[in-house]
Biopython code that builds the backbone (N, CA, C, O; Angstrom):
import numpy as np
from Bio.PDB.StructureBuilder import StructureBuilder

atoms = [
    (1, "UNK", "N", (0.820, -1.192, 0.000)),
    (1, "UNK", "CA", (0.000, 0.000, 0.000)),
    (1, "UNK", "C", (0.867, 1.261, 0.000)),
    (1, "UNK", "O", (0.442, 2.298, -0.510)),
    (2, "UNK", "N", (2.105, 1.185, 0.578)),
    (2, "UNK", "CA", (2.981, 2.488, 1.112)),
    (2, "UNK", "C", (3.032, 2.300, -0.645)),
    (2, "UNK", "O", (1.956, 2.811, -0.954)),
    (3, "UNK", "N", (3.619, 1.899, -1.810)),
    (3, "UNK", "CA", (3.717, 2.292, -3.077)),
    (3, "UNK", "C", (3.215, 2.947, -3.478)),
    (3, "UNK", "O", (3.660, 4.009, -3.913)),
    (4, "UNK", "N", (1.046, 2.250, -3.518)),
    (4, "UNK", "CA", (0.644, 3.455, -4.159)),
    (4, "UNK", "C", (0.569, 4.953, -3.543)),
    (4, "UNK", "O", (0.095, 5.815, -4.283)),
    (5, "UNK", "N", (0.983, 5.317, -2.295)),
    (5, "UNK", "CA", (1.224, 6.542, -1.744)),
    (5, "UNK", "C", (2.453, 7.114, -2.605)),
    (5, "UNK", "O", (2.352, 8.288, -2.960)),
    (6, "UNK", "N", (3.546, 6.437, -2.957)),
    (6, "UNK", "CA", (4.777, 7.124, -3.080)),
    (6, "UNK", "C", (4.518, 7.360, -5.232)),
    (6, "UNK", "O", (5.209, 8.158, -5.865)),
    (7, "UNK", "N", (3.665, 6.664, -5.750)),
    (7, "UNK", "CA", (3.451, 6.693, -7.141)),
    (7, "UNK", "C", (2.212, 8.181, -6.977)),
    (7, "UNK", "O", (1.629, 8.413, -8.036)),
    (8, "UNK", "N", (2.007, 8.680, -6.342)),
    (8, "UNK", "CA", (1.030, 9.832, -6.027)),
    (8, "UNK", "C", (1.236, 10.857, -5.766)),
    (8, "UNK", "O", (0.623, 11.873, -6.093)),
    (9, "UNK", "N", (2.371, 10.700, -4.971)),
    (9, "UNK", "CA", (3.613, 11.936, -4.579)),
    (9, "UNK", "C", (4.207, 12.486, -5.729)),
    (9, "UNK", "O", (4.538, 11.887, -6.753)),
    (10, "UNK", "N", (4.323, 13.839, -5.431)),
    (10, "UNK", "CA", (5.094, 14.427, -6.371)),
    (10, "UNK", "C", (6.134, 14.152, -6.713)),
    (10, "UNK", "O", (6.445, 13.587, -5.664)),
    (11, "UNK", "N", (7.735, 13.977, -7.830)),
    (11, "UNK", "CA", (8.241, 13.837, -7.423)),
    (11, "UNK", "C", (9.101, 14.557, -8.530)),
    (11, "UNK", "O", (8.869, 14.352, -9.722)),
    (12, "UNK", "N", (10.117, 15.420, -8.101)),
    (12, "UNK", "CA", (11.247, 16.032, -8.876)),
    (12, "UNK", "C", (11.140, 15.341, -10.009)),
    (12, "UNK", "O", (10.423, 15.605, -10.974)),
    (13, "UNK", "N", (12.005, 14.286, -9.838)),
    (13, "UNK", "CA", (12.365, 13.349, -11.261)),
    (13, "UNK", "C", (11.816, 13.366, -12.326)),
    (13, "UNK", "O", (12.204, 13.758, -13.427)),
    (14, "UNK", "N", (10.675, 12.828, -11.917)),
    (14, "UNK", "CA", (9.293, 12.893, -13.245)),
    (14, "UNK", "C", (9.175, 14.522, -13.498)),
    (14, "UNK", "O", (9.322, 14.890, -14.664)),
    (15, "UNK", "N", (8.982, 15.279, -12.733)),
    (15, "UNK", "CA", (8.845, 16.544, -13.212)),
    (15, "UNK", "C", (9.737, 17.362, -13.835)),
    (15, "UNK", "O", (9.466, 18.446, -14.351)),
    (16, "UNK", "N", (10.731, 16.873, -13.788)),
    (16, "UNK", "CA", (11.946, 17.303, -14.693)),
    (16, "UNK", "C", (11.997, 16.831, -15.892)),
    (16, "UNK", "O", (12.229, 17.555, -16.860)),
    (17, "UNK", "N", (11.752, 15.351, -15.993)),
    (17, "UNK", "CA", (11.443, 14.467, -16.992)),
    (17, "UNK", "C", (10.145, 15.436, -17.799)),
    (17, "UNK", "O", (10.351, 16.394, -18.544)),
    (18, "UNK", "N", (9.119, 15.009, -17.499)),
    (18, "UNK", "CA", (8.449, 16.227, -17.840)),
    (18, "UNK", "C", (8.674, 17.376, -18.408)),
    (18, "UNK", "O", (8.165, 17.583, -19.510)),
    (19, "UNK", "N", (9.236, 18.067, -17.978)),
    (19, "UNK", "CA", (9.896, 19.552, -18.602)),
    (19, "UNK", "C", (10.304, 19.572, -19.324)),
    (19, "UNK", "O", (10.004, 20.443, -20.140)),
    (20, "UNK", "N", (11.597, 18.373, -19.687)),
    (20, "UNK", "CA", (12.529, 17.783, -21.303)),
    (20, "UNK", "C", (11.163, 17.347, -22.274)),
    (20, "UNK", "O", (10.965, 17.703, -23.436)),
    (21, "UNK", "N", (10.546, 16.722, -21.669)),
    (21, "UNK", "CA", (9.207, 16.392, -22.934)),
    (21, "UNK", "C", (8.895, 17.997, -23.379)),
    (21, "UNK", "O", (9.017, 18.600, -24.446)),
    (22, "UNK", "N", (8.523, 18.307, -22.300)),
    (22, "UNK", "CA", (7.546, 19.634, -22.907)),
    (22, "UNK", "C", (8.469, 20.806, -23.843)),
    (22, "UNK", "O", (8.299, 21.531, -24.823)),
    (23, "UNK", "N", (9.370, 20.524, -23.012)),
    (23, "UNK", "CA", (10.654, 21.448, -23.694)),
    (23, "UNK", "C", (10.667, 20.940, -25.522)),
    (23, "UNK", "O", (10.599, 21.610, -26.552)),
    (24, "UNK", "N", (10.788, 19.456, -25.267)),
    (24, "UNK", "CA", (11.199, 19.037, -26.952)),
    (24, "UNK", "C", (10.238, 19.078, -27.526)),
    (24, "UNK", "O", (10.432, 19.411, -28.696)),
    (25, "UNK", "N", (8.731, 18.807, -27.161)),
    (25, "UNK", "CA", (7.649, 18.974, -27.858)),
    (25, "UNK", "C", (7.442, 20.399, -28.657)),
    (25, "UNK", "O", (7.175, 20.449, -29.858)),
    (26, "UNK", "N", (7.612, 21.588, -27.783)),
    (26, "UNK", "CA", (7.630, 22.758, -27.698)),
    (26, "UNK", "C", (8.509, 23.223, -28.807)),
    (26, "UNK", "O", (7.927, 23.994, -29.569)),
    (27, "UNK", "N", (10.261, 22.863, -29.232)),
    (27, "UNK", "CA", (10.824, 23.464, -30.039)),
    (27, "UNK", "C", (10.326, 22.506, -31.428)),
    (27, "UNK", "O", (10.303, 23.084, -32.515)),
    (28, "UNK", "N", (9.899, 20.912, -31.353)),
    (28, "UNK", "CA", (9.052, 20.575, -32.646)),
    (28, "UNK", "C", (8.332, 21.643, -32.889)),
    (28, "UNK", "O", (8.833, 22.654, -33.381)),
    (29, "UNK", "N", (7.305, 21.563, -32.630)),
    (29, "UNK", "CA", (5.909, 22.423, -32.663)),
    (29, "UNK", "C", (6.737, 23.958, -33.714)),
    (29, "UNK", "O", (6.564, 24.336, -34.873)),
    (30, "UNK", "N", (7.923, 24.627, -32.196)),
    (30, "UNK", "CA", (8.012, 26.031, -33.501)),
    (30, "UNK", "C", (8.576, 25.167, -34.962)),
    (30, "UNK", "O", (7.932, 25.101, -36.009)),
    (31, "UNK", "N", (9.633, 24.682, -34.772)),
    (31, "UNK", "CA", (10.220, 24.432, -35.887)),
    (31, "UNK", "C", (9.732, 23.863, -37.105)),
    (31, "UNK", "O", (10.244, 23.931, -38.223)),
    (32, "UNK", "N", (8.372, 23.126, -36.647)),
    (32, "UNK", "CA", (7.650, 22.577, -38.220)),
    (32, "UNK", "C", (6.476, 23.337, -37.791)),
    (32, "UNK", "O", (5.500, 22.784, -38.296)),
    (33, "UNK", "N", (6.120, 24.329, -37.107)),
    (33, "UNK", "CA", (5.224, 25.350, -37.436)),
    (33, "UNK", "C", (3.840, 24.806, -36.939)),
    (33, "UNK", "O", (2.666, 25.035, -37.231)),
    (34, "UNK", "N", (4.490, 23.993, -36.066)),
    (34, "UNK", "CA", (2.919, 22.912, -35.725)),
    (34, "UNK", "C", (2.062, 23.643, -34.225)),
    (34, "UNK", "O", (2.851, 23.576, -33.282)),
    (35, "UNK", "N", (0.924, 24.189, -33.862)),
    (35, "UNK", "CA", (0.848, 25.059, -33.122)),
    (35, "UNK", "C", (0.423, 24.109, -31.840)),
    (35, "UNK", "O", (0.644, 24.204, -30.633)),
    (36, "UNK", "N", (-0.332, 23.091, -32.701)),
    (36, "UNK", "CA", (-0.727, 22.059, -31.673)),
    (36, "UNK", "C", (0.663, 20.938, -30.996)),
    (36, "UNK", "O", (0.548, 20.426, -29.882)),
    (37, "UNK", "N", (1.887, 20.710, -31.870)),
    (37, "UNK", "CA", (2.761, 20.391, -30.705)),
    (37, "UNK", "C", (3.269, 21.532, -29.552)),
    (37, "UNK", "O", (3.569, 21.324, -28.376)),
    (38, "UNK", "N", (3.259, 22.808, -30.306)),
    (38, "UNK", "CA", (4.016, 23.625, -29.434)),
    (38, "UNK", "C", (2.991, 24.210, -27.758)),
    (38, "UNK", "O", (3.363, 24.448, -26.609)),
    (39, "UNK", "N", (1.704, 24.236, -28.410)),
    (39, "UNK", "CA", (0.784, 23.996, -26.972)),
    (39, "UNK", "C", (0.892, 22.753, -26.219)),
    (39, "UNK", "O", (0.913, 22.746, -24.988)),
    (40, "UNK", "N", (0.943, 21.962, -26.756)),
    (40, "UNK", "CA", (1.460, 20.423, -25.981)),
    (40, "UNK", "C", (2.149, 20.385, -25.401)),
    (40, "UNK", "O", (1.875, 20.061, -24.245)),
    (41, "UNK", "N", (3.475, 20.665, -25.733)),
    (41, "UNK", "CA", (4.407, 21.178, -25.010)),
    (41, "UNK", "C", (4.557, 22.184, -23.866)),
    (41, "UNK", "O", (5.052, 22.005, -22.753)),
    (42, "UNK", "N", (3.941, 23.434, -24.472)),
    (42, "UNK", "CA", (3.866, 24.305, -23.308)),
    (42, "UNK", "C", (3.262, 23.700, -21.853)),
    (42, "UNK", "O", (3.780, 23.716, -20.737)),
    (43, "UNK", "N", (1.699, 23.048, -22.392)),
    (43, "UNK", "CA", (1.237, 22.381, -21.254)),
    (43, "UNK", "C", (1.974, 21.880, -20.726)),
    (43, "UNK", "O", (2.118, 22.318, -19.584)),
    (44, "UNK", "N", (2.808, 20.821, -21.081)),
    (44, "UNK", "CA", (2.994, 19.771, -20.176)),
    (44, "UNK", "C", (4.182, 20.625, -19.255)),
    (44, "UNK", "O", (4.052, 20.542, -18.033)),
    (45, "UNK", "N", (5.571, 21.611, -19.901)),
    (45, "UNK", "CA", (6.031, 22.260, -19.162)),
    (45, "UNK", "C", (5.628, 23.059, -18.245)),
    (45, "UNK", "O", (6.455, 23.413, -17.404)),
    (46, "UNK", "N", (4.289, 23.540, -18.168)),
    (46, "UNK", "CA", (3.307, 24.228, -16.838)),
    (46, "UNK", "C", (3.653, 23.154, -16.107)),
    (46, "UNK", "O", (4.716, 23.163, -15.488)),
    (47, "UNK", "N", (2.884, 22.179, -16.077)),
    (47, "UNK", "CA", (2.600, 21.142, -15.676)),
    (47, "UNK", "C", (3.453, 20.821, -14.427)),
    (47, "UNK", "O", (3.192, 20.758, -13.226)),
    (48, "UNK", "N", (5.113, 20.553, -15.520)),
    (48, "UNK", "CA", (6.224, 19.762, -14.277)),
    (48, "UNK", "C", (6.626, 20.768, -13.795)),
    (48, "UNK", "O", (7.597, 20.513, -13.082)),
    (49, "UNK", "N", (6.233, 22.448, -13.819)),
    (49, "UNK", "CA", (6.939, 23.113, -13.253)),
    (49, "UNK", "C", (5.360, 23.234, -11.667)),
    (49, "UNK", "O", (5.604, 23.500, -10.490)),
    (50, "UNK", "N", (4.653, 23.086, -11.959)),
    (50, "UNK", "CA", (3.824, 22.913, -10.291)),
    (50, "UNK", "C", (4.141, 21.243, -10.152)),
    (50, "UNK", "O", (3.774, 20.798, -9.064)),
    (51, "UNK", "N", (4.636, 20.444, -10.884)),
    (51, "UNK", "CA", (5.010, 18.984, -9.791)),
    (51, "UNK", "C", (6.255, 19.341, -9.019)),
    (51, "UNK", "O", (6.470, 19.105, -7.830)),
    (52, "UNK", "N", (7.075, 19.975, -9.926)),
    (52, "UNK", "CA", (8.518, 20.224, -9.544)),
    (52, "UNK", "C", (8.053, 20.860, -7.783)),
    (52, "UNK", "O", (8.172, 20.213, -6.743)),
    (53, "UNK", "N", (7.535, 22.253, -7.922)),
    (53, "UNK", "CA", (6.946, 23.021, -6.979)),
    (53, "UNK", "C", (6.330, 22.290, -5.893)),
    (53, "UNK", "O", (6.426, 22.660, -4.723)),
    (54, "UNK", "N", (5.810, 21.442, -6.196)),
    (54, "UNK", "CA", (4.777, 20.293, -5.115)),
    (54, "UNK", "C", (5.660, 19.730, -4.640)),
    (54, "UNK", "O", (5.493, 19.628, -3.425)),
    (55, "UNK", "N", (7.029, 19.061, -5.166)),
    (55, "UNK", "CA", (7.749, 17.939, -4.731)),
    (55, "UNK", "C", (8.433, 18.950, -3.940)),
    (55, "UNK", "O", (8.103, 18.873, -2.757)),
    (56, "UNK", "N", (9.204, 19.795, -4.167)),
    (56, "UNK", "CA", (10.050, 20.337, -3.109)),
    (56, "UNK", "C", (9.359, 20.813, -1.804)),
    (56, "UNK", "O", (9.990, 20.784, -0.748)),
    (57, "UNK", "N", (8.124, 21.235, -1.851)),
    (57, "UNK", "CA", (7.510, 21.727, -0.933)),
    (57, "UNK", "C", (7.589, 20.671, 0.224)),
    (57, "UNK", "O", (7.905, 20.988, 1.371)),
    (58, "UNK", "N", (7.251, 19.277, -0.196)),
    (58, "UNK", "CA", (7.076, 18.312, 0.275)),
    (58, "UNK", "C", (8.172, 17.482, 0.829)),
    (58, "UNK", "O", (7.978, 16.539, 1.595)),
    (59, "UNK", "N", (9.741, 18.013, 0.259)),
    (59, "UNK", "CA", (10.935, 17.094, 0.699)),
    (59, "UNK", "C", (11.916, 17.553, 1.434)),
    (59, "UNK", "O", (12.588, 18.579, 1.322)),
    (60, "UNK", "N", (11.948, 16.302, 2.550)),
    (60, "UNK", "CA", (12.963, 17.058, 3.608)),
    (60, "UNK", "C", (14.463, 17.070, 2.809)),
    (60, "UNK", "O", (15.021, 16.522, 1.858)),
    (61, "UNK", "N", (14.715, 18.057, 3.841)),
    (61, "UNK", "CA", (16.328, 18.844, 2.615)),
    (61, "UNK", "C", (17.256, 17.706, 3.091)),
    (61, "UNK", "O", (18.259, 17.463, 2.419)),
    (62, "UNK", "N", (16.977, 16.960, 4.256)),
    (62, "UNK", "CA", (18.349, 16.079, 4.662)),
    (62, "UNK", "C", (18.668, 14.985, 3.315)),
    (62, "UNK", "O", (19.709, 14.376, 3.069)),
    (63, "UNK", "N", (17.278, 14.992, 2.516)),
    (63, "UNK", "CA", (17.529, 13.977, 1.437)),
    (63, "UNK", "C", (17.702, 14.027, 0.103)),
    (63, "UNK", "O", (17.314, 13.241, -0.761)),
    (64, "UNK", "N", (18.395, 15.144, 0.003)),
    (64, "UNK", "CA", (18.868, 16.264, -1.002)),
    (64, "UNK", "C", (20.427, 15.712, -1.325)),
    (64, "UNK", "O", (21.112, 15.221, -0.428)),
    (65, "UNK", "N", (20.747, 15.803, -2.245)),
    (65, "UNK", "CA", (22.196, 15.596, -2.922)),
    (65, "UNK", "C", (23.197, 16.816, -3.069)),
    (65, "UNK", "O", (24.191, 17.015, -3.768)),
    (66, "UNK", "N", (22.499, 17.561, -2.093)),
    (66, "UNK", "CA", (23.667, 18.845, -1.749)),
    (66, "UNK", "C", (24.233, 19.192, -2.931)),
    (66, "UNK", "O", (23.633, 19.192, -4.006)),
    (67, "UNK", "N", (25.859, 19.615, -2.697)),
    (67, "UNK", "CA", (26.594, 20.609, -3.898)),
    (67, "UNK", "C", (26.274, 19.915, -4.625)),
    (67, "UNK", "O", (25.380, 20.693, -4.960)),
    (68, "UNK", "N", (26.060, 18.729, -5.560)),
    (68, "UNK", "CA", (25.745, 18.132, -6.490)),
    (68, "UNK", "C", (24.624, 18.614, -7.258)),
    (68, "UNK", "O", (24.698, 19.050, -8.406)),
    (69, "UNK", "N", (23.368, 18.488, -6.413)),
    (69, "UNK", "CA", (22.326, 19.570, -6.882)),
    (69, "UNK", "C", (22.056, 20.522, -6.933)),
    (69, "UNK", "O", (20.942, 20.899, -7.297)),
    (70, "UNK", "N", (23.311, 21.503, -6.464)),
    (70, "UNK", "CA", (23.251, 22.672, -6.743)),
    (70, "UNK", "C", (24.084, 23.382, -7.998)),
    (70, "UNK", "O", (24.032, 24.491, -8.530)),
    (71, "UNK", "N", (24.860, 22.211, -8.196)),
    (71, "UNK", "CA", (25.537, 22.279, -9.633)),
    (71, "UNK", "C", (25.003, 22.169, -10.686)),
    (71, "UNK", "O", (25.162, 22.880, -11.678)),
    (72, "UNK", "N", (24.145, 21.024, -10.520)),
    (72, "UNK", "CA", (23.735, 20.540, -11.708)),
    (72, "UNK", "C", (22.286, 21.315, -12.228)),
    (72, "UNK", "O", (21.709, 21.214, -13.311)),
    (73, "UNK", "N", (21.924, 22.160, -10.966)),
    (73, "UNK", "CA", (20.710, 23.112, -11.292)),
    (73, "UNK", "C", (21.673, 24.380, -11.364)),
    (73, "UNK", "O", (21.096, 25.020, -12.244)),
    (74, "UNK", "N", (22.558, 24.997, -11.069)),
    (74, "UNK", "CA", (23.154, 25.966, -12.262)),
    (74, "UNK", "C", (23.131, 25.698, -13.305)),
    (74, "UNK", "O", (22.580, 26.424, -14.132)),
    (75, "UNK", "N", (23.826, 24.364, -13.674)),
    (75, "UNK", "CA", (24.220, 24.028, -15.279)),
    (75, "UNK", "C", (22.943, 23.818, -15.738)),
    (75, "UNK", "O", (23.256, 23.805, -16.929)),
    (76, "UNK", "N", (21.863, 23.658, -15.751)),
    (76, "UNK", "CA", (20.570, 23.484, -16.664)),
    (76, "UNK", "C", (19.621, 24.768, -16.387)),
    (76, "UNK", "O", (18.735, 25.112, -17.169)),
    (77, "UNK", "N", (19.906, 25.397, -15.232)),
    (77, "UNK", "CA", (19.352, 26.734, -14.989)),
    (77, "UNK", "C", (18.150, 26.492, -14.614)),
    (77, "UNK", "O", (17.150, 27.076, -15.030)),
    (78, "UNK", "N", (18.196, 25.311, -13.526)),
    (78, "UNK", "CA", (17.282, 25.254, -12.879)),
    (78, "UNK", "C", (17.259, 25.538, -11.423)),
    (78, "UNK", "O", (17.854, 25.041, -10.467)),
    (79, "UNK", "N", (16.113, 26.794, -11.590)),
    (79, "UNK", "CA", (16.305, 27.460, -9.738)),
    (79, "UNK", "C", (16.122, 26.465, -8.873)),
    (79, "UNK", "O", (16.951, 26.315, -7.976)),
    (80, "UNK", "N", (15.156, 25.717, -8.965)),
    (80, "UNK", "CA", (14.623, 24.591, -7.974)),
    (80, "UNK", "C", (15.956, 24.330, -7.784)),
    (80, "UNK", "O", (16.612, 25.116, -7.100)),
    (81, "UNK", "N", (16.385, 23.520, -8.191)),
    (81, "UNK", "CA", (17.392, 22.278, -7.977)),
    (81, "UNK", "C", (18.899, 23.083, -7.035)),
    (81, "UNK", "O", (19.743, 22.626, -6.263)),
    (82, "UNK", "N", (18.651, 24.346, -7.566)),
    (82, "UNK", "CA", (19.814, 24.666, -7.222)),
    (82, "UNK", "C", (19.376, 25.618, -5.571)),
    (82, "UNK", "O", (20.335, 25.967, -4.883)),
    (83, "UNK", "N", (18.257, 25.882, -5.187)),
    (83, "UNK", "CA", (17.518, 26.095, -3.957)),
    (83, "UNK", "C", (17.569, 25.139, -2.688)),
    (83, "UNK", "O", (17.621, 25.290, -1.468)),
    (84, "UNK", "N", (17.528, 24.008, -3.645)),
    (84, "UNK", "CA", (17.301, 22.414, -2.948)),
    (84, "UNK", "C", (18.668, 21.992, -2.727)),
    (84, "UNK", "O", (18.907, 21.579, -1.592)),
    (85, "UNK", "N", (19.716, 22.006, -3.653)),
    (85, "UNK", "CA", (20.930, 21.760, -3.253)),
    (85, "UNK", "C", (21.421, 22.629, -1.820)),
    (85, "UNK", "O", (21.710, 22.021, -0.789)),
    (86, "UNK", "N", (21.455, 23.733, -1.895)),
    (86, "UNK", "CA", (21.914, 24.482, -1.068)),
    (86, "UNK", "C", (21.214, 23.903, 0.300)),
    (86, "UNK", "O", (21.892, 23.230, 1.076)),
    (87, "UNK", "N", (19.893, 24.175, 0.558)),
    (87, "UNK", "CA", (19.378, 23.319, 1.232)),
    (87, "UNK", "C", (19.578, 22.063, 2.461)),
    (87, "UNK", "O", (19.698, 21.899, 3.675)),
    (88, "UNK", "N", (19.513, 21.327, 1.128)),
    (88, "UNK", "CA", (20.207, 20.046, 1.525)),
    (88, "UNK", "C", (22.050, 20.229, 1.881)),
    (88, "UNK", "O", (22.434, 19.639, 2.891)),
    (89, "UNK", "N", (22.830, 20.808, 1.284)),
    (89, "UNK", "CA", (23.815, 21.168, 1.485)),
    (89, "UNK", "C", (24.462, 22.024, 2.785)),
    (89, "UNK", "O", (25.677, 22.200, 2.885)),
    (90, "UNK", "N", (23.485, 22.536, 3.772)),
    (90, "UNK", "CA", (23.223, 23.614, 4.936)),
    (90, "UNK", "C", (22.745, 22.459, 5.676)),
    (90, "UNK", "O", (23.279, 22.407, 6.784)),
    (91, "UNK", "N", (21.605, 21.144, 5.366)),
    (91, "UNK", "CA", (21.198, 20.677, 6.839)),
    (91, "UNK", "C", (22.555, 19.561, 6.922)),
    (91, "UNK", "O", (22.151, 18.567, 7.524)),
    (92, "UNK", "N", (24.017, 19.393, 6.523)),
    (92, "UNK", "CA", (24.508, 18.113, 6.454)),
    (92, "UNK", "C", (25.528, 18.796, 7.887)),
    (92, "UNK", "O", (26.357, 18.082, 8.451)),
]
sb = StructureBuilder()
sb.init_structure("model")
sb.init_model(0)
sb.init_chain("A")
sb.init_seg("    ")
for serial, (resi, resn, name, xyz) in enumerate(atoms, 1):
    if name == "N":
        sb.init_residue(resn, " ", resi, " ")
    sb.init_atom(name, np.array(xyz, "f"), 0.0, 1.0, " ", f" {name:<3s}", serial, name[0])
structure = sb.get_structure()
């Protein structure tokens, strides 16, 4: 039962995952002029950016990958990640 709780939960991963979909859907869409991939896209990037938002709200920082995630959310220019690193990086 604890599974289907944790498949319900928000969770970074997927919502990042998420974001690369919506992201690639999004530059199809401009590039062959398609309006309906590039709304597809947009959606789904709304989307993982309130899972993203939900999951952090929800995760204790001790279980955070510290400077690691704060690197690796500079290098993709993602605020979250790099909020959460620090974070997690301050409770160790």
């Amino acid at each position: 039962m604890s599974s289907q709780n944790n498949e319900q939960q928000p969770s970074l991963i997927s919502g990042h995952a998420e974001y690369i979909k919506g992201a690639t859907e999004s530059t199809i869409g401009s590039v062959t002029g398609s309006q309906a991939w590039t709304s597809s896209g947009e959606q789904a990037k709304s989307h993982a950016v309130n899972t993203m938002k939900a999951a952090g709200d929800k995760r204790d920082p001790a279980q955070g990958f510290g400077k690691v995630e704060q690197k690796l959310g500079q290098a993709t220019g993602c605020e979250g990640m790099v909020k959460e690193g620090e974070a997690s990086k301050n409770s160790d």
